[in-house]
PLY file of the C-alpha trace (Angstrom):
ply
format ascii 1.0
element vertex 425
property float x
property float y
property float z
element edge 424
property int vertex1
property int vertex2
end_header
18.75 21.77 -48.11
21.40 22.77 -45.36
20.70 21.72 -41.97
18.74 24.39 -39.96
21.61 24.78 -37.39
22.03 27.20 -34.07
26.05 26.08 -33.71
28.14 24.44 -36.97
27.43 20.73 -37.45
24.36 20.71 -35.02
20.66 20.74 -35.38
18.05 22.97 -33.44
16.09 20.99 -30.88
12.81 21.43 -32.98
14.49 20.08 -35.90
15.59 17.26 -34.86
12.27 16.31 -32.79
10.53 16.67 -36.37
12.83 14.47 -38.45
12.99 11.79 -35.53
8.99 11.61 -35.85
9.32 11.68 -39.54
11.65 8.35 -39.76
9.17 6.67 -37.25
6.61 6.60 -39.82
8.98 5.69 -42.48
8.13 1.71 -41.43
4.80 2.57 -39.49
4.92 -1.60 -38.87
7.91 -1.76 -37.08
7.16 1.09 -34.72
3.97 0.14 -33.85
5.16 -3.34 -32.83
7.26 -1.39 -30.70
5.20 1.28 -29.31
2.73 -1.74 -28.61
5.03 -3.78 -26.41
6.10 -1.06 -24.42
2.55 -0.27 -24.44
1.66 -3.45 -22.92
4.39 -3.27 -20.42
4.03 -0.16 -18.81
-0.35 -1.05 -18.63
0.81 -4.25 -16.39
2.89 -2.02 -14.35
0.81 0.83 -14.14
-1.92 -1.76 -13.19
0.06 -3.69 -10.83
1.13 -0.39 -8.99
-2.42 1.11 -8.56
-3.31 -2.28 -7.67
-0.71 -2.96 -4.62
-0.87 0.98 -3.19
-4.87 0.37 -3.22
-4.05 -2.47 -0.91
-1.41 -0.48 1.41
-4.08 2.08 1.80
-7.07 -0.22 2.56
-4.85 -2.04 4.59
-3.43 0.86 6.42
-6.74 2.29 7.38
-8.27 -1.46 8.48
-5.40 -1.48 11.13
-5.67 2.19 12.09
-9.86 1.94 12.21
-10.30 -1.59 14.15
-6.94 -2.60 15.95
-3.88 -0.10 16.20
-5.36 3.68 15.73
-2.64 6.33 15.28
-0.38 5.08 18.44
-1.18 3.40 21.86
0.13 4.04 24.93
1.77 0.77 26.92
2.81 0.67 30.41
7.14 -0.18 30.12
8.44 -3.55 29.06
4.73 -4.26 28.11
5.09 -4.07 24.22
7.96 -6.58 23.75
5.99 -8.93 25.94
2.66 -8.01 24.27
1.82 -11.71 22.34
1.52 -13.16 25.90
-0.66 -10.35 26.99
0.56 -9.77 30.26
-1.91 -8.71 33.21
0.92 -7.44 35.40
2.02 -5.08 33.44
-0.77 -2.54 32.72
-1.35 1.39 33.08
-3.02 2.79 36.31
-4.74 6.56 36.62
-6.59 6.42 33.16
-8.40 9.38 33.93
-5.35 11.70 34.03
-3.33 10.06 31.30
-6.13 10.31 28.54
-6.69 14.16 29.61
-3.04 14.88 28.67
-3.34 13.14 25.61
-6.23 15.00 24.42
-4.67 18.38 25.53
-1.52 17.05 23.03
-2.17 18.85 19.76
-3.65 16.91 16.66
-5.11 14.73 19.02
-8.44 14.01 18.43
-9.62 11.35 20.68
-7.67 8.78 23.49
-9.85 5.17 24.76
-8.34 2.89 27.39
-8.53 -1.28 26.18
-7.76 -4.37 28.16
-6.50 -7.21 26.36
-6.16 -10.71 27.48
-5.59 -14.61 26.19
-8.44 -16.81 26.50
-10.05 -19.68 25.38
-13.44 -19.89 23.82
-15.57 -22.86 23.91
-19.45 -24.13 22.39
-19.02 -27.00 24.58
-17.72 -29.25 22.14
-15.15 -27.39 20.64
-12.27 -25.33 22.63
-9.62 -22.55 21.25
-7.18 -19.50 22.01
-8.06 -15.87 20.70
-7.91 -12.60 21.88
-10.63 -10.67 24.00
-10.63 -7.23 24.78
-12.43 -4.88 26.94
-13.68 -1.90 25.43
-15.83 1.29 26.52
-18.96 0.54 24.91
-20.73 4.14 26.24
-17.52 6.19 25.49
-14.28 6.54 23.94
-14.18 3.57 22.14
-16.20 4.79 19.32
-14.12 7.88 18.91
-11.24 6.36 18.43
-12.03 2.58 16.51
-14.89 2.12 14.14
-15.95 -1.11 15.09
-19.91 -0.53 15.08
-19.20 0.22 11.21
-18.04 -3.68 11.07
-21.14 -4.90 12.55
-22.18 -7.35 9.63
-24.87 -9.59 11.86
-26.98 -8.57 14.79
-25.72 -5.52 16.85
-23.71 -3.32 18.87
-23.37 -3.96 22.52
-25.12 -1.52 24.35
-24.26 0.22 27.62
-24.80 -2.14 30.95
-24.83 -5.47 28.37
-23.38 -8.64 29.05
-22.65 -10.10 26.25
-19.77 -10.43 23.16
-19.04 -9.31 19.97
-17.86 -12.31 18.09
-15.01 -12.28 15.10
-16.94 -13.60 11.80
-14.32 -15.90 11.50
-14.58 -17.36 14.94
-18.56 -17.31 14.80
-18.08 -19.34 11.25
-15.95 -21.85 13.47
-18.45 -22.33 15.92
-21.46 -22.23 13.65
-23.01 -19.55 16.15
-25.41 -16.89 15.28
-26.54 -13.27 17.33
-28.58 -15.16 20.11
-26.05 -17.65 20.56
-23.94 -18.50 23.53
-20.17 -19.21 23.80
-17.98 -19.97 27.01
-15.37 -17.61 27.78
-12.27 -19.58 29.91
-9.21 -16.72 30.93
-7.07 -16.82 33.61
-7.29 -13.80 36.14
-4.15 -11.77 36.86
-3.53 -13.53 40.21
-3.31 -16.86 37.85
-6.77 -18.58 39.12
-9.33 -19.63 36.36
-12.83 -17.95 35.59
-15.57 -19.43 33.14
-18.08 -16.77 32.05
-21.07 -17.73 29.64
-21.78 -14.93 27.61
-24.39 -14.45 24.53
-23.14 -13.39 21.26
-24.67 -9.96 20.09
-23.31 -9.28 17.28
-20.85 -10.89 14.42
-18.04 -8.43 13.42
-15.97 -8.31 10.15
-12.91 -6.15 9.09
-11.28 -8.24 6.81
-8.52 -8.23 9.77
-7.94 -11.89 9.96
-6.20 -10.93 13.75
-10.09 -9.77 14.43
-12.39 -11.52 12.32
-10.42 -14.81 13.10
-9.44 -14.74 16.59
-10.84 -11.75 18.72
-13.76 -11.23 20.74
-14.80 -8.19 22.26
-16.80 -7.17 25.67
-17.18 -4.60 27.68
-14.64 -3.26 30.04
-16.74 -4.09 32.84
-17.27 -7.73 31.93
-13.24 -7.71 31.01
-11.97 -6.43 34.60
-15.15 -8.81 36.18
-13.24 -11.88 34.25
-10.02 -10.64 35.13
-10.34 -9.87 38.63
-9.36 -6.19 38.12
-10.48 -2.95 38.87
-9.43 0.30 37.04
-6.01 -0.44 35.07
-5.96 -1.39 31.05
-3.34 -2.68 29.11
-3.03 0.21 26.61
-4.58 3.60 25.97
-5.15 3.92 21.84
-4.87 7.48 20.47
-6.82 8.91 16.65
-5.15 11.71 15.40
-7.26 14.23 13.87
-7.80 14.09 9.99
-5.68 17.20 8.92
-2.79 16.62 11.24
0.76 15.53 10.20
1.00 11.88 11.53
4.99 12.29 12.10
4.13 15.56 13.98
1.40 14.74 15.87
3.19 11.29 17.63
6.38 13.52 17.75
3.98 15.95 20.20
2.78 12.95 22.08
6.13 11.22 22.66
7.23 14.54 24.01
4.18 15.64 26.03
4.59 12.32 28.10
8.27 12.28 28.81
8.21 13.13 32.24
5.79 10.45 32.99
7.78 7.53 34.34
7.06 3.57 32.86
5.58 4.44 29.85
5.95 3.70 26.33
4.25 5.52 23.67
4.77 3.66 20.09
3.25 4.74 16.45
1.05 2.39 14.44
3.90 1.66 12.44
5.76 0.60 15.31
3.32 -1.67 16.43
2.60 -3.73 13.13
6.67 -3.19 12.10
6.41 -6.92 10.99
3.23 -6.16 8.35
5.40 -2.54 7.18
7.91 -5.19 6.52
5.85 -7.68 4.23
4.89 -4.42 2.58
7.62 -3.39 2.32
9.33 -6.45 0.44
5.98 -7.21 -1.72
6.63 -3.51 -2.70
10.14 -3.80 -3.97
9.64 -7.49 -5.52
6.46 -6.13 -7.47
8.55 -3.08 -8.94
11.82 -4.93 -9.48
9.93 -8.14 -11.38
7.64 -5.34 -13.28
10.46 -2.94 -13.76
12.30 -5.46 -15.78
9.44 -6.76 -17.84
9.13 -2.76 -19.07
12.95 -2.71 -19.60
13.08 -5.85 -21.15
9.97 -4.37 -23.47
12.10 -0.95 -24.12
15.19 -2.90 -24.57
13.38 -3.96 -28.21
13.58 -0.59 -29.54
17.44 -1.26 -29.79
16.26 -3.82 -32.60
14.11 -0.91 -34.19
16.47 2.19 -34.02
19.24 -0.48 -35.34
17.60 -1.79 -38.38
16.62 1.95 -39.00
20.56 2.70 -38.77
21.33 -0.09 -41.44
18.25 1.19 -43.93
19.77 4.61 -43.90
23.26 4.38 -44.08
23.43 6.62 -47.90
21.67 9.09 -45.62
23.44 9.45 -42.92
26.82 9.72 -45.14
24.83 12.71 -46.91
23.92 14.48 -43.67
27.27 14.22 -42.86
28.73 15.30 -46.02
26.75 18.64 -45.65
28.49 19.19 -42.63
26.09 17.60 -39.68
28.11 16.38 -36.84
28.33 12.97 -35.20
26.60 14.13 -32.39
23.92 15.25 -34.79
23.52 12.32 -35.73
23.34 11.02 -32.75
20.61 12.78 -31.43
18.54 12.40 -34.20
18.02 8.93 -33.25
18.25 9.12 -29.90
15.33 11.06 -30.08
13.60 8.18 -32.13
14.11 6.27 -30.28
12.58 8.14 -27.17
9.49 9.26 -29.08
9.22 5.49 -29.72
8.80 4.61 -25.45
6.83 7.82 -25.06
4.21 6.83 -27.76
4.11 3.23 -26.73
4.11 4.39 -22.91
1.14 7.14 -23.41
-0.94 4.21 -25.19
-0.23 1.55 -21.91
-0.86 4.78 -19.29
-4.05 5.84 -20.94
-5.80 2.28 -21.06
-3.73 2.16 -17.39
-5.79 5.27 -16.63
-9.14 4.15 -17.73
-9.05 0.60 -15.94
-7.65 2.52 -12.70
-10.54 4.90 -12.54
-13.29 2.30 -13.05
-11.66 0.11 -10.32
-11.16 2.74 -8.12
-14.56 3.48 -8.17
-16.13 0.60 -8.05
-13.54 -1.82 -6.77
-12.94 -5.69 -7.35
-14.60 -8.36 -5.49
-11.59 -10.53 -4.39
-14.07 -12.68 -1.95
-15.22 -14.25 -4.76
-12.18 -15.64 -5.86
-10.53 -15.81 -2.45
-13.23 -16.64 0.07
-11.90 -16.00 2.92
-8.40 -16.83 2.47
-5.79 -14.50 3.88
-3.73 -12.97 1.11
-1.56 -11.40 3.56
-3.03 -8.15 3.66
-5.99 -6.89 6.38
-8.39 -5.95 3.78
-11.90 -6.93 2.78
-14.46 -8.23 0.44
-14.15 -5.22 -2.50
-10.55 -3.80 -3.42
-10.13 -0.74 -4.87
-6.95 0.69 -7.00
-5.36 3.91 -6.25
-5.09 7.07 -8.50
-1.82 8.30 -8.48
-1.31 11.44 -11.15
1.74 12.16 -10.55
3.04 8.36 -10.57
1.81 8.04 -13.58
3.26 10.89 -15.73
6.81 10.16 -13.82
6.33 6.14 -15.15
5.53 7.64 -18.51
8.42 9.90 -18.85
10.73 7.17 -17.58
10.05 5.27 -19.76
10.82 7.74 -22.79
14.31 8.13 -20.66
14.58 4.32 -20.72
14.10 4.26 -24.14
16.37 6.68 -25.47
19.01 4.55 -22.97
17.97 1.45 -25.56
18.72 3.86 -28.32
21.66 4.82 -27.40
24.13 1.73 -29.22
22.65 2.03 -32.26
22.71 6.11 -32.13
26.31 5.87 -31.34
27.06 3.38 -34.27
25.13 5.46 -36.18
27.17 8.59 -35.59
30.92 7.51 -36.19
30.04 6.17 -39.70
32.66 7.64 -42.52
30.67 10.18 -44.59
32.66 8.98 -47.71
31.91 5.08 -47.43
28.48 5.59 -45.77
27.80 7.34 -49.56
28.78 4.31 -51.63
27.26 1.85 -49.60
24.77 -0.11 -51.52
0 1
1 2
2 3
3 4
4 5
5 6
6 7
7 8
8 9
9 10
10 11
11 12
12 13
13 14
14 15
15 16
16 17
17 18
18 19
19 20
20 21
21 22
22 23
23 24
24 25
25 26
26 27
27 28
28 29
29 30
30 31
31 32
32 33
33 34
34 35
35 36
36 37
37 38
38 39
39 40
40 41
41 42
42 43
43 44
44 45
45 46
46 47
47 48
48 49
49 50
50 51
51 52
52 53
53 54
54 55
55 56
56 57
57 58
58 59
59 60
60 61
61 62
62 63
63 64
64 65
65 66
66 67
67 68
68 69
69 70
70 71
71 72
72 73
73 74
74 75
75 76
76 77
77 78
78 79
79 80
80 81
81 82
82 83
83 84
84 85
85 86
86 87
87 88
88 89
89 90
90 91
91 92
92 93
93 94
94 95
95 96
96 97
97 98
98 99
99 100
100 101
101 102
102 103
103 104
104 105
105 106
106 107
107 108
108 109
109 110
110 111
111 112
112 113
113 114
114 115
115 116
116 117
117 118
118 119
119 120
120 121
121 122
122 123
123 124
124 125
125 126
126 127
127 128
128 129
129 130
130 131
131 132
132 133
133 134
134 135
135 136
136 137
137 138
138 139
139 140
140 141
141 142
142 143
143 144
144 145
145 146
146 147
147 148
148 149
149 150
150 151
151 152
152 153
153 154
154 155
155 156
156 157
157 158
158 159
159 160
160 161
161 162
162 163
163 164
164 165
165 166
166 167
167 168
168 169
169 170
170 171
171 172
172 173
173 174
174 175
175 176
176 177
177 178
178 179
179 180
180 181
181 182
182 183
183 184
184 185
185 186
186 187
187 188
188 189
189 190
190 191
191 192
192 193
193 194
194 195
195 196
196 197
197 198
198 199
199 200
200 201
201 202
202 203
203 204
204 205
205 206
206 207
207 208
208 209
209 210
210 211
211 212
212 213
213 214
214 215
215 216
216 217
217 218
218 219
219 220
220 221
221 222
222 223
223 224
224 225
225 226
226 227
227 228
228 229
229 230
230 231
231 232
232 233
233 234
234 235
235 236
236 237
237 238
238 239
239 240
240 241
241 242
242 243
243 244
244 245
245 246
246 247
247 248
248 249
249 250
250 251
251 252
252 253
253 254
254 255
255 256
256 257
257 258
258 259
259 260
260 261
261 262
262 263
263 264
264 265
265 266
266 267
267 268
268 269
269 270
270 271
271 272
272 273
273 274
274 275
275 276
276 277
277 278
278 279
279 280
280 281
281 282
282 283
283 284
284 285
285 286
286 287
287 288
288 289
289 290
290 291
291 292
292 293
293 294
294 295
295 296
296 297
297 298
298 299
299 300
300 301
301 302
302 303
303 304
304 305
305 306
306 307
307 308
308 309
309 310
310 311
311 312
312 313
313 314
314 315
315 316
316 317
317 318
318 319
319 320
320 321
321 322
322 323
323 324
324 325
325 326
326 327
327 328
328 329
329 330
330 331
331 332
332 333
333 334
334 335
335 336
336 337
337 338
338 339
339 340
340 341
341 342
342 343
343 344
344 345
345 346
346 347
347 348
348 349
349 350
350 351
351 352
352 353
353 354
354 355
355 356
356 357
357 358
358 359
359 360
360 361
361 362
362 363
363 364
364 365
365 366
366 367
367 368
368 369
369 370
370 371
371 372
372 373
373 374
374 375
375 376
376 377
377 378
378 379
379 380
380 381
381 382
382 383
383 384
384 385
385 386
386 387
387 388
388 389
389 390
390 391
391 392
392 393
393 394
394 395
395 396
396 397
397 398
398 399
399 400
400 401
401 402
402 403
403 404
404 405
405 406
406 407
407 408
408 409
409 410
410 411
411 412
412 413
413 414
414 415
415 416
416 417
417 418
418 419
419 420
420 421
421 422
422 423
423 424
């Protein structure tokens, strides 16, 4: 039978997708070996992927919800001195700053915080961390949710002298809710105050920089210790849940330009050193990955090659009834493509399945990681991301990828001499 042809020599597109998925199932064996290790590589990937952006976004939303919220406000020169937590440098007329960052657009909420070095002490047992001075009655819960983190005793209520303790920090000390802990900082004319205070509740984020190191008090009992009256060390600003991020600090930066030694700097901005770690786990996961799945598609060469040797007498008599080189070509190009997207739709759809359980009910990493920092500020249960679109782009790479592996063989293939290919035996 003549080839079915649009232009002399070639094959319609329809064609030559139903021979190529004839002469896969000519050795059904051999292409399901190869279907199945592609298979297998693009289900680690897919895996791996949903795995690490579940992470970003848990991680992402930790640091937004308990430490860095959308942006802060710091008064100048403050934020490249900021691990020494200086007293000196701090922002004055609260009341008028936070009422032009609410008026900002996609601004949903603004809270003043005072942060400040100290050491903590049972008596015994003495070290650094982090306290901060928070509005219990006010702003503090619009913008943070740290009374959602609460995991032993209770919020501190308005007028309350007393601490909320890191879970990491109350593990150190063996304390409980009811407990008491020393609190040793150094006021910002440089003299010494020693405050007992009871712990009222135990707080956990799965921030180690929280859980680990950072108490929290009131802003009264913060500016008592401190020997200050009405300045903070930063004003934190939540965006509202349907506006742009970009936008929204873009407004801000722009609404407080005229204000004079002041610094306004995106979450981003303030953990740049995590966005980095992401940032290189990110492209060390996808290269390593990315060549296991190549090295995976790479084997179809072997396939589509062995197929070229088996049907040599063919090809000559394709060629002798006038089919092109190019023809040719294609034909197993295309084999070799419908080899990565079969293999790749098997690994995506068990991908697929795993992803949706997990992402539902998530993975209990404590269990295997206690309490061990893995580098990321997330907690307890982690759950994998669903990412469509990721998915059917990795899936139809892969067929790309494929025919790329396909491509030596195809081009061997397809300058073969129609009169020797025929007498080869």
């Amino acid at each position: 039978m003549p080839p079915d042809t649009t232009i002399p020599g070639t094959l319609r597109l329809w064609t030559t997708l139903q021979l190529a998925w004839r002469n896969l199932a000519r050795n059904r064996r051999r292409t399901w070996i190869s279907a199945v290790t592609v298979a297998f590589a693009l289900f680690l990937l897919q895996i791996s992927s949903a795995m690490l952006i579940g992470l970003e976004r848990q991680s992402f939303d930790n640091l937004i919800n308990y430490q860095t919220a959308h942006a802060k406000l710091f008064a100048e020169s403050y934020f490249e001195q900021r691990e020494d937590y200086p007293l000196d440098l701090t922002l004055a007329d609260l009341d008028a700053l936070q009422q032009r960052v609410r008026a900002v657009e996609g601004v949903a909420a603004a809270t003043p915080r005072l942060s400040f070095s100290a050491q903590l002490s049972n008596g015994v047992e003495q070290v650094p961390c982090l306290g901060t001075g928070i509005l219990i009655a006010g702003s503090d819960n619009d913008v943070f949710r740290i009374p959602t983190a609460v995991v032993a005793g209770s919020y501190l209520q308005p007028g309350e002298e007393g601490m909320l303790l890191g879970s990491g920090l109350a593990a150190f000390f063996e304390v409980a809710p009811g407990d008491w802990l020393t609190v040793l900082a150094k006021t910002r004319d440089g003299a010494y105050e020693a405050v007992d205070l009871e712990v009222v509740g135990l707080i956990g984020t799965g921030n180690p920089l929280i859980d680990q190191s950072t108490f929290l008090v009131s802003m009264e009992t913060a500016r008592f210790m401190l020997d200050m009256e009405d300045q903070a060390t930063e004003i934190a600003v939540r965006f509202a849940p349907a506006a742009g991020e970009s936008a929204t600090l873009r407004r801000l930066v722009q609404s407080l330009t005229d204000v004079k030694g002041l610094e306004v700097k995106g979450w981003k901005e303030v953990e740049a050193d995590f966005m980095a770690l992401v940032q290189t786990k990110r492209t060390g996961n996808t290269i390593f990955l990315g060549l296991f799945v190549l090295i995976a598609v790479v084997g179809i060469t072997n396939t589509i090659l062995m197929a070229t040797f088996e049907r040599i007498r063919e090809i000559g008599a394709l060629m002798g009834m006038g089919l092109r080189g190019s023809g040719i070509r294609r034909i197993f190009l295309m084999e070799g493509m419908l080899t990565g997207l079969l293999g790749g739709g098997i690994g995506t759809l068990m991908a697929l399945g795993v992803i949706a359980y997990f992402a539902t009910n998530g993975i209990d990493f404590s269990a295997m990681y206690g309490d061990m920092d893995i580098g990321y500020p997330v907690k307890d249960v982690i759950y994998m991301a669903i990412l469509p679109g990721q998915l059917l782009t990795t899936w139809l790479l892969t067929g790309v990828l494929a025919a790329g592996a396909a491509y030596y063989p195809a081009a061997r293939a397809s300058r073969l001499n129609p009169a020797e290919a025929l007498r080869y035996v």
